[in-house]
C-alpha positions as CSV (number, residue, x, y, z in Angstrom):
1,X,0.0,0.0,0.0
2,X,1.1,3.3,-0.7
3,X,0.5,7.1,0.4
4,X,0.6,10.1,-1.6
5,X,1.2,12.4,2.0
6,X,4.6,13.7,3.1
7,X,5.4,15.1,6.5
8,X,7.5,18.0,6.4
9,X,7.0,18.9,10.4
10,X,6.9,15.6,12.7
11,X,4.7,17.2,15.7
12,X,2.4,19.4,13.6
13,X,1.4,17.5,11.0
14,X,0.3,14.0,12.5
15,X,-2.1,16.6,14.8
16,X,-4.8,16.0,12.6
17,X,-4.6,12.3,12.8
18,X,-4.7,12.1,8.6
19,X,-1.0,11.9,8.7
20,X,-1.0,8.7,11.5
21,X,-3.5,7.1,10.0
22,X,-1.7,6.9,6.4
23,X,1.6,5.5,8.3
24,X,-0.1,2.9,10.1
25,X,-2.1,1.5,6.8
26,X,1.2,1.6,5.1
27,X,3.3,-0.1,7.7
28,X,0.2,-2.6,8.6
29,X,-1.3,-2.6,4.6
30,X,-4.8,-2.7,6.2
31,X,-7.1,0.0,5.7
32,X,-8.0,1.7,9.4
33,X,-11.6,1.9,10.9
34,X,-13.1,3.3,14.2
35,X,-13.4,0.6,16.6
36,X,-17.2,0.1,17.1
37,X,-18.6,-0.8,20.4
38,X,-21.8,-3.4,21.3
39,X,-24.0,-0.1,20.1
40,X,-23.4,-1.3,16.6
41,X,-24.5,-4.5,16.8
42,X,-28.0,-3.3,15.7
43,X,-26.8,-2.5,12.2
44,X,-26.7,-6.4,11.4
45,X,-29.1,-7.2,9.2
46,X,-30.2,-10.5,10.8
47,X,-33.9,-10.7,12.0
48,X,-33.0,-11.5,15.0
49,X,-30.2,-8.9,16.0
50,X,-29.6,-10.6,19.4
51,X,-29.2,-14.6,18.1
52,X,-27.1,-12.7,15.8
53,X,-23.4,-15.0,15.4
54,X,-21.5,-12.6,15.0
55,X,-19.0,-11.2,17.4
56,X,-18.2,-7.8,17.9
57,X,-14.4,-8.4,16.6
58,X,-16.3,-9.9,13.2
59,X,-18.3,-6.2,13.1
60,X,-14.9,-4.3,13.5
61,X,-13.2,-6.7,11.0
62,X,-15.6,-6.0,8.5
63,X,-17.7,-2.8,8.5
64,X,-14.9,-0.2,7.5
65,X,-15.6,3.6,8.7
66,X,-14.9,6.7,7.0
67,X,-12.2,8.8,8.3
68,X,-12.9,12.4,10.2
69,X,-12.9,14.9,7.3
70,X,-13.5,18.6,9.4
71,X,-10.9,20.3,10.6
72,X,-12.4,20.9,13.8
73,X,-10.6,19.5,17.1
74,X,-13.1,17.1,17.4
75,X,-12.5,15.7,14.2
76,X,-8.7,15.7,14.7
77,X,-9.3,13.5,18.2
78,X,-11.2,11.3,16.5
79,X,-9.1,10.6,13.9
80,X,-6.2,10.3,16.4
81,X,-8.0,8.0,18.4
82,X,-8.8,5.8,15.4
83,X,-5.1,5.0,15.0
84,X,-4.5,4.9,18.9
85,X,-7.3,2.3,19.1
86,X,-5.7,0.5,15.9
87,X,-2.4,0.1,17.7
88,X,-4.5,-1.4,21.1
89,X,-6.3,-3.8,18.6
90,X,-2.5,-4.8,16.9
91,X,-1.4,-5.3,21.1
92,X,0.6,-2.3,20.8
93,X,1.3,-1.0,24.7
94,X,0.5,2.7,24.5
95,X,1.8,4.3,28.1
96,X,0.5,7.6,28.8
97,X,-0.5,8.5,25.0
98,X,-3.8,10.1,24.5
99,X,-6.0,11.2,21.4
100,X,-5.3,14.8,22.8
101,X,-1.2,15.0,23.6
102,X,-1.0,14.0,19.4
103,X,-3.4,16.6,18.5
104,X,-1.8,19.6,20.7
105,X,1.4,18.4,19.0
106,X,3.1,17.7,22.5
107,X,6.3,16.8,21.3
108,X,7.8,14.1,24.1
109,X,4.1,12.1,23.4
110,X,4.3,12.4,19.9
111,X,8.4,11.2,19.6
112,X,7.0,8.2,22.1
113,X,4.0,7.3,19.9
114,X,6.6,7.0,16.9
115,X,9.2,5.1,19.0
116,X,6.5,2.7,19.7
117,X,5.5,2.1,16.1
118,X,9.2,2.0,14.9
119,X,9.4,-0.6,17.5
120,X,6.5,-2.8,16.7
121,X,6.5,-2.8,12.9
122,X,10.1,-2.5,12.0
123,X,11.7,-4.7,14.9
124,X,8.3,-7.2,16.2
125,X,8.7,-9.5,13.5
126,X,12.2,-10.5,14.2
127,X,13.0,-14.0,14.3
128,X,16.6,-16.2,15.6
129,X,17.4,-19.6,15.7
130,X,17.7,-19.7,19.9
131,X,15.3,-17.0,20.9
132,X,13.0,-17.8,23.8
133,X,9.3,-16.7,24.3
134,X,9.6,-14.1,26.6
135,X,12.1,-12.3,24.6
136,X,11.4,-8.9,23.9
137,X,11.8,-7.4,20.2
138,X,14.4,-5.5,21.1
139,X,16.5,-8.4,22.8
140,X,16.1,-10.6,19.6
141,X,17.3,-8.0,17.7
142,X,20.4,-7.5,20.0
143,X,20.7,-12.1,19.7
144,X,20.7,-11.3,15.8
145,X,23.4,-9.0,15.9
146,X,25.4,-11.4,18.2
147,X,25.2,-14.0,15.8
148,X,25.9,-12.0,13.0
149,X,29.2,-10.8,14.8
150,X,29.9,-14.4,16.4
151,X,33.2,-15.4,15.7
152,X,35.4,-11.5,14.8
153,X,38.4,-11.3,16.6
154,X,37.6,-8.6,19.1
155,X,34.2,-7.9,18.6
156,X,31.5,-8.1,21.3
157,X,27.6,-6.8,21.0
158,X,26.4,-6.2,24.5
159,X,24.3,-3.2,23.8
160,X,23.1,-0.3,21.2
161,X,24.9,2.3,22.1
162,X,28.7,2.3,22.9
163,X,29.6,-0.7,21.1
164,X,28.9,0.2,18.0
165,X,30.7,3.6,18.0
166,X,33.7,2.8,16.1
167,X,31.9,1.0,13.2
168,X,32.9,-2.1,13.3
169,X,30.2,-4.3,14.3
170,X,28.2,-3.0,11.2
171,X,30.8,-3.7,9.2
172,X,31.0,-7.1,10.5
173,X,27.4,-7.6,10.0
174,X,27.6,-6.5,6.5
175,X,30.6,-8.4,5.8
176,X,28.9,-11.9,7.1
177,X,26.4,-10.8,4.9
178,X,28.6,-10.5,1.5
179,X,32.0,-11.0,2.7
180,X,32.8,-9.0,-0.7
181,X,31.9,-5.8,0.1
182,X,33.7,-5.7,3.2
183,X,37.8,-5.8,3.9
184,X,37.8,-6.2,7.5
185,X,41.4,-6.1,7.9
186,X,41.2,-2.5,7.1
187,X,38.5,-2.4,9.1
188,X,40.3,-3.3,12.0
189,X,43.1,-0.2,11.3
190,X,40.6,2.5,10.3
191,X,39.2,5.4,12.5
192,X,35.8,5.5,13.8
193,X,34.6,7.6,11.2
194,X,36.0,6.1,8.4
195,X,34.7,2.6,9.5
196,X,31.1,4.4,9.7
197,X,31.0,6.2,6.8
198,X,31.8,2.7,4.9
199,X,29.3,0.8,6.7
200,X,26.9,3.4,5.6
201,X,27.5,3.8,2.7
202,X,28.3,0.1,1.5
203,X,25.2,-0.7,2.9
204,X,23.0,2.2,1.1
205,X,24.6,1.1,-2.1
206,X,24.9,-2.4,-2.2
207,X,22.0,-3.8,0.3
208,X,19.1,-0.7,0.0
209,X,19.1,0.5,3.7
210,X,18.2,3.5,3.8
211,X,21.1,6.0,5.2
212,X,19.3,6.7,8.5
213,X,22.5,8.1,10.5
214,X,26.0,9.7,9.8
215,X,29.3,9.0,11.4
216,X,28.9,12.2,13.8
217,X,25.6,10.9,15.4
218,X,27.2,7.4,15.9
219,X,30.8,8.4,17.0
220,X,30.0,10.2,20.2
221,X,30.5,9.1,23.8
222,X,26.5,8.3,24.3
223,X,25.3,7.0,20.9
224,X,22.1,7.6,20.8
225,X,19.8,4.0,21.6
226,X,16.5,4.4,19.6
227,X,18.8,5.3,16.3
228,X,20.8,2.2,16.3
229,X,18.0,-0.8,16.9
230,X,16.3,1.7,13.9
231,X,19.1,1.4,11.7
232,X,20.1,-2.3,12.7
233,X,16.8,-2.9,12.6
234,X,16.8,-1.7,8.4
235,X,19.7,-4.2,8.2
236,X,18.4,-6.8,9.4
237,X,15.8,-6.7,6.8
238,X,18.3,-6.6,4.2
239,X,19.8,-9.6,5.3
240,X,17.4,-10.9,8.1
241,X,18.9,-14.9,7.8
242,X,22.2,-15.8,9.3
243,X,24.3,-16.7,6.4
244,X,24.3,-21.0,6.3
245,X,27.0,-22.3,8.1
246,X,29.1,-23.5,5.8
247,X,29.4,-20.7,2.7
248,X,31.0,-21.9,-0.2
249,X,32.4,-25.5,1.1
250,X,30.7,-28.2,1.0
251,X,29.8,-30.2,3.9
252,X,32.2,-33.3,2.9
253,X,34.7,-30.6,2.3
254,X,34.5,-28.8,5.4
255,X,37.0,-31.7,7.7
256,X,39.5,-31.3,4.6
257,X,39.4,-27.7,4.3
258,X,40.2,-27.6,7.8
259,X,42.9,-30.0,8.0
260,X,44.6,-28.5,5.3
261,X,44.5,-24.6,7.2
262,X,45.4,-26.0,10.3
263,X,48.9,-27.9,8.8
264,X,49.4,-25.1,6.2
265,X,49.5,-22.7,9.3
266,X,51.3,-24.8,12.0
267,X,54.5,-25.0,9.3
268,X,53.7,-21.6,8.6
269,X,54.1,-20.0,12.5
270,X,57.2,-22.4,13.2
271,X,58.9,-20.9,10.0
272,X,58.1,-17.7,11.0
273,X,58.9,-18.2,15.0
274,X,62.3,-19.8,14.1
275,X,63.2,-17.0,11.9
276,X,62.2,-14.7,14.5
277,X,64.7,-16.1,16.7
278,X,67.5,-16.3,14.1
279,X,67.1,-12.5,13.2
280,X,67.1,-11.4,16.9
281,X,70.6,-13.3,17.6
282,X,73.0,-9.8,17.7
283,X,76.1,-11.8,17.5
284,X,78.3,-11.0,14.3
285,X,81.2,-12.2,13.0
286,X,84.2,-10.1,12.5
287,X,86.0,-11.3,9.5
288,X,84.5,-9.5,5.9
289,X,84.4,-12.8,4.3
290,X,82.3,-13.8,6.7
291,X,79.7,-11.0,7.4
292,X,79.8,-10.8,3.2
293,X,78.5,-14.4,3.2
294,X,75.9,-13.4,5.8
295,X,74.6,-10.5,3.9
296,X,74.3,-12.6,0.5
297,X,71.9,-14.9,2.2
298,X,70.2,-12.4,4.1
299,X,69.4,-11.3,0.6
300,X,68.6,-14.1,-1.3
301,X,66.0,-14.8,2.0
302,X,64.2,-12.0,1.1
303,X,64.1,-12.2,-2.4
304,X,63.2,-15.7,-2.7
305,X,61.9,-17.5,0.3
306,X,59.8,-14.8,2.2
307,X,57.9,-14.1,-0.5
308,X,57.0,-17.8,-1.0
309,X,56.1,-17.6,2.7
310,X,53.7,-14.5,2.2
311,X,52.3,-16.6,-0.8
312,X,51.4,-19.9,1.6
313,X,49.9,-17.0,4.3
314,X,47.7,-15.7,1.4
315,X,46.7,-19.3,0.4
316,X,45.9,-20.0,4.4
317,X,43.5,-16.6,4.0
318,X,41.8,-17.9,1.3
319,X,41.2,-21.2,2.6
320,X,40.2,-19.8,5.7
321,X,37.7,-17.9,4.2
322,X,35.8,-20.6,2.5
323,X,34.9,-22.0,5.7
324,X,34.6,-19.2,7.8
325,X,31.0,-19.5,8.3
326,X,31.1,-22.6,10.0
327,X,34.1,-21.4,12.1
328,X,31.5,-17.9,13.2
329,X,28.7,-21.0,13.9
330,X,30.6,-22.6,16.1
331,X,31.1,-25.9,14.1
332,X,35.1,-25.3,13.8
333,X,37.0,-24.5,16.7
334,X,39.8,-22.5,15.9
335,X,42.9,-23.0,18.3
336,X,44.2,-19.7,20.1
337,X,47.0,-18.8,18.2
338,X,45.4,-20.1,14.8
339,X,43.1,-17.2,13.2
340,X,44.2,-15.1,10.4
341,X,44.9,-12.3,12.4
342,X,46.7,-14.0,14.7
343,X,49.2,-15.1,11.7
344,X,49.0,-11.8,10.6
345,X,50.4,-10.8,13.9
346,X,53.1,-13.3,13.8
347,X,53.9,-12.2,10.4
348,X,53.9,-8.4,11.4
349,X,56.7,-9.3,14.3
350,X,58.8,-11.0,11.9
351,X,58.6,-7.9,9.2
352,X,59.7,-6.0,12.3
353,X,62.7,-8.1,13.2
354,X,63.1,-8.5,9.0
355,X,64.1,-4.9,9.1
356,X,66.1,-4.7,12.2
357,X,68.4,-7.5,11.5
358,X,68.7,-5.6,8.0
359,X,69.7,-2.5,9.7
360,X,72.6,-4.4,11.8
361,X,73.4,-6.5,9.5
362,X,74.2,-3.4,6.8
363,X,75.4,-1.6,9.6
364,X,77.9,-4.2,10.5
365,X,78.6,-5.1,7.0
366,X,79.8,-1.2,6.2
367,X,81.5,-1.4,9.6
368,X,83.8,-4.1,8.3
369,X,84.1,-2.9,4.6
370,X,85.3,0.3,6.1
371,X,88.0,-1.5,8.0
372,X,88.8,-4.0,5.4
373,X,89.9,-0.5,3.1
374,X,91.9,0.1,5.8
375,X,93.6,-3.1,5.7
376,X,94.1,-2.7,2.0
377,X,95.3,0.8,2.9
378,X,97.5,-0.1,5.4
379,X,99.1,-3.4,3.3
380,X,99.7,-0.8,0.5
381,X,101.6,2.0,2.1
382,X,103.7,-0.7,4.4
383,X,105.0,-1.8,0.9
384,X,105.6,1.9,-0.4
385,X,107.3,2.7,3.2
386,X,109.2,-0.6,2.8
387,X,110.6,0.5,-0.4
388,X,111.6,3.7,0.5
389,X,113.2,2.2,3.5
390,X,115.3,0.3,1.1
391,X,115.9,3.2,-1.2
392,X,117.8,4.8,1.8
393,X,119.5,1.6,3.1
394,X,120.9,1.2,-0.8
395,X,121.9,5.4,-0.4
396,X,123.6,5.0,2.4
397,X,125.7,1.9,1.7
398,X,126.7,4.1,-1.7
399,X,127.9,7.4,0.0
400,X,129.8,4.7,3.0
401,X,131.8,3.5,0.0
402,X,132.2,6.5,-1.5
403,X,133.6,7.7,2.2
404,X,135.8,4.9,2.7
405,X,137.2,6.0,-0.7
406,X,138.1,9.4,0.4
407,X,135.6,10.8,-1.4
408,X,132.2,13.0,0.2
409,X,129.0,11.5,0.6
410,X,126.6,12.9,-2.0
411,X,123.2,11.6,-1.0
412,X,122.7,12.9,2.4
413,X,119.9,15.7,2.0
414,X,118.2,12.8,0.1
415,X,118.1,10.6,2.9
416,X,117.3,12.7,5.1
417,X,114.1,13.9,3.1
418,X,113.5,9.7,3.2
419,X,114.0,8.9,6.3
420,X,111.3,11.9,7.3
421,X,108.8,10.8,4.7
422,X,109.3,7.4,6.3
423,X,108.7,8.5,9.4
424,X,105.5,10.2,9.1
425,X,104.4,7.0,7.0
426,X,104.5,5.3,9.9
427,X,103.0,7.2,12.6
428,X,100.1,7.5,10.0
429,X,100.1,3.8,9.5
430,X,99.9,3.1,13.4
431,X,97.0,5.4,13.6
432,X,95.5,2.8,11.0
433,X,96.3,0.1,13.3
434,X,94.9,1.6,16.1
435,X,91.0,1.4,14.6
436,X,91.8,-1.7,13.5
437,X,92.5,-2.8,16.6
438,X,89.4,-0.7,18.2
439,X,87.0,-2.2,15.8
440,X,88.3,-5.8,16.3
441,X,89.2,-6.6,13.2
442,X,90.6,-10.1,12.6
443,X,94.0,-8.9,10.8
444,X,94.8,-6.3,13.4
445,X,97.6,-7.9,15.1
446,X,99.5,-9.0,12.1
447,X,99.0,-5.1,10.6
448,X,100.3,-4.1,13.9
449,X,103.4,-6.5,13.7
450,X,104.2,-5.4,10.1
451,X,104.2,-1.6,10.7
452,X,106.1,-2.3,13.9
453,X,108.5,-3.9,11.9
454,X,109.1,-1.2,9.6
455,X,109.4,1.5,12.6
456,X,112.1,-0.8,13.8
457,X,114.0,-0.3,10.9
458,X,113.4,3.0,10.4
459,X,114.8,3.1,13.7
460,X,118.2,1.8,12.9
461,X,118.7,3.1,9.7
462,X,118.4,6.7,11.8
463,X,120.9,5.4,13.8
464,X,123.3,3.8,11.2
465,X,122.7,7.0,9.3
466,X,123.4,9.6,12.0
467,X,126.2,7.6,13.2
468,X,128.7,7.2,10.3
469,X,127.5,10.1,7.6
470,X,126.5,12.7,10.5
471,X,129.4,11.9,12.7
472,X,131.8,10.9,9.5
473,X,132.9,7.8,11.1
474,X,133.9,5.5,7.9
475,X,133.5,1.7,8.1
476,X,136.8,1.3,8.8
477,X,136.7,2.3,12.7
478,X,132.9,0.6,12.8
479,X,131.7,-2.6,11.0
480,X,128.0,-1.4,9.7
481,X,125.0,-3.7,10.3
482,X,123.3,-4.7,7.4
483,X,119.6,-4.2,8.8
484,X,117.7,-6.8,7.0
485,X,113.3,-6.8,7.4
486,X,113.6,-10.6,8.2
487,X,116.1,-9.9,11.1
488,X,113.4,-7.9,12.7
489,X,110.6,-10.5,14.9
């Protein structure tokens, strides 16, 4: 049944009654009447009005009375009390609501009488699996919507106020719904608002509920009641039967389904777990060779097996999914530890210690290139400062002879400028030594040794040099020492 009327003004324009009668046969799609009274029974046409069989509920079922057409206050109580009486006759508990608080527009009465009809014709016909008798319309409504949610990590209906402020249980509802229109793992990291507004809208474009409410009246600290069983109420009858228990799988599929999740995710967390542990192990090897090695296979890991692994966690989603119903009904039991999210958890503290041991691991691996060119640095120069110790060992045997011959020595300013170069060659090169000492580099001790070495002969040469050229001693009054690198340990 439909009406032509529209109500622009909710307390002054159901005063006259027209308005409230027009809702009710709409809701109800039977046409009102004045309730007639034992008076009438004298209308009946039987010759014998009081052997008459009918009742006085068969008169008001079948003589239909016009409505109250004036526009006096009379007329408007009278219409008023038409639809008052209708809602008595439909067992509709009116407290406190007379013909008169309507028609004077009062508005607390009038917001009550609509409550009440909101309540009896969009919620009354509710129906669960597990209701009991006594249960009131709004209590079944609150048992739908906790088998709706059953079974989301997280998610508890206890009431319809503060529970469904951050959006989630109507996403959940519309997700068990169509599980396509609804991601719930962004769900689960989305604000308030942005969880209502998709609810909302998902639901007004995909199901037909009318949008009733906007993320600001929801996401307050007292949502308001008599909104929410309204809107849940449209959504339940969108979708008013809990989706079948097992969605997708059939029933001889469901055990294998299952068995294949729960093995699929048990290898799944140990790999993870065990990886886990290996990434959090701080200790590093100090050779290059060895950290190189170490860094290789950290790579290849992450270019070929973890993204093998994040394939098999996709595949465990999936499956999951196919017999997730059955898991929200209470037919599968999934072990603590074993839900999706719960990988996903697992899977999110291995990412985190993924990129910390990367961050050691190329911190440690720079650490060691840096002192392996300092190695090569210092290998290189000991061989230059070796050389030029032998160029001035090989000067200064020439000018010796060339003394014992009577004749001057003709290379000293040349040694000299040696000897100095030599000199600060080396106190460079132990400054080398040092860091690789500090930064415990394998080869530090055997650097250390060689560039010892070298100041030890750099140390005699001195000597031999300032001795018999600075002194003019010849090698006839002292026997010179041939300073060999293999003489010194």
């Amino acid at each position: 049944m439909k009406s032509q009327r529209h109500i622009t003004d909710l307390y002054e324009d159901l005063r006259d009654g027209h308005n409230l009668i027009s809702l009710l046969e709409v809701l109800s799609g039977e046409t009102l009447v004045r309730p007639l009274t034992f008076k009438y029974l004298d209308i009946c046409f039987c010759c014998d009005p009081l052997s008459c069989p009918n009742t006085e509920r068969d008169v008001v079922r079948n003589v239909r009375l016009p409505r109250e057409k004036g526009r006096m206050r009379f007329h408007k109580l009278q219409n008023v009390q038409i639809a008052l009486d209708f809602l008595k006759h439909r067992q509709v508990k009116l407290v406190n609501i007379r013909n008169d608080d309507i028609a004077d527009g009062n508005p607390k009465l009038t917001l009550g009488l609509i409550w009440t009809i909101i309540l009896h014709f969009q919620i009354s016909d509710i129906q669960v699996n597990g209701q009991s008798d006594d249960m009131t319309a709004k209590e079944k409504l609150l048992l739908w919507s906790q088998r709706m949610v059953e079974g989301y990590q997280g998610l508890r209906c206890d009431n319809f106020t503060t529970g469904w402020r951050d959006g989630k249980l109507f996403n959940a509802i519309i997700h068990k719904h169509r599980p396509t229109l609804i991601d719930m793992g962004k769900v689960y990291r989305q604000s308030n608002q942005e969880n209502l507004e998709q609810a909302f809208s998902v639901a007004e474009r995909d199901l037909g509920v009318t949008r009733l409410l906007d993320p600001e009246d929801v996401d307050v600290l007292h949502p308001d009641e008599k909104s929410i069983i309204t809107y849940v109420s449209s959504l339940y009858d969108a979708m008013p039967r809990v989706p079948d228990v097992q969605e997708g799988v059939k029933a001889n599929e469901l055990e294998l389904r299952w068995q294949e999740y729960y093995e699929l995710v048990t290898m799944l967390l140990q790999w993870i777990r065990h990886h886990i542990l290996v990434f959090e192990e701080r200790k590093f090897p100090n050779s290059y060779e060895e950290i190189e090695v170490l860094w290789r296979q950290f790579l290849k890991f992450k270019e070929t097996e973890l993204p093998a692994k994040e394939s098999d966690k996709n595949r465990s989603k999936h499956i999951f999914k196919s017999f997730e119903g059955a898991v929200q009904a209470g037919l599968v039991k999934v072990p603590p530890g074993y839900h999706p999210f719960d990988v996903e958890k697992e899977w999110g503290r291995l990412h985190v210690a993924i990129l910390e041991r990367e961050r050691l691991l190329r911190k440690e691996f720079e650490r060691l290139e840096q002192l392996q060119r300092v190695v090569s640095k210092v290998q290189m120069e000991s061989g230059v400062c070796e050389e030029q110790l032998n160029q001035v060992e090989t000067l200064l045997q020439m000018d010796m002879r060339m003394m014992n011959s009577g004749k001057p020595a003709q290379h000293t300013a040349e040694m000299e400028a040696d000897l100095e170069k030599a000199e600060g060659m080396i106190r460079f090169l132990f400054n080398d030594v040092q860091l690789l000492k500090d930064g415990r580099h394998l080869q530090a001790e055997q650097m250390y040794r060689r560039v010892y070495r070298l100041h030890e002969r750099l140390v005699n040469l001195r000597s031999e040099y300032n001795l018999r050229l600075k002194s003019g001693v010849t090698t006839s009054q002292i026997p010179m020492t041939q300073i060999h690198t293999s003489q010194i340990p």
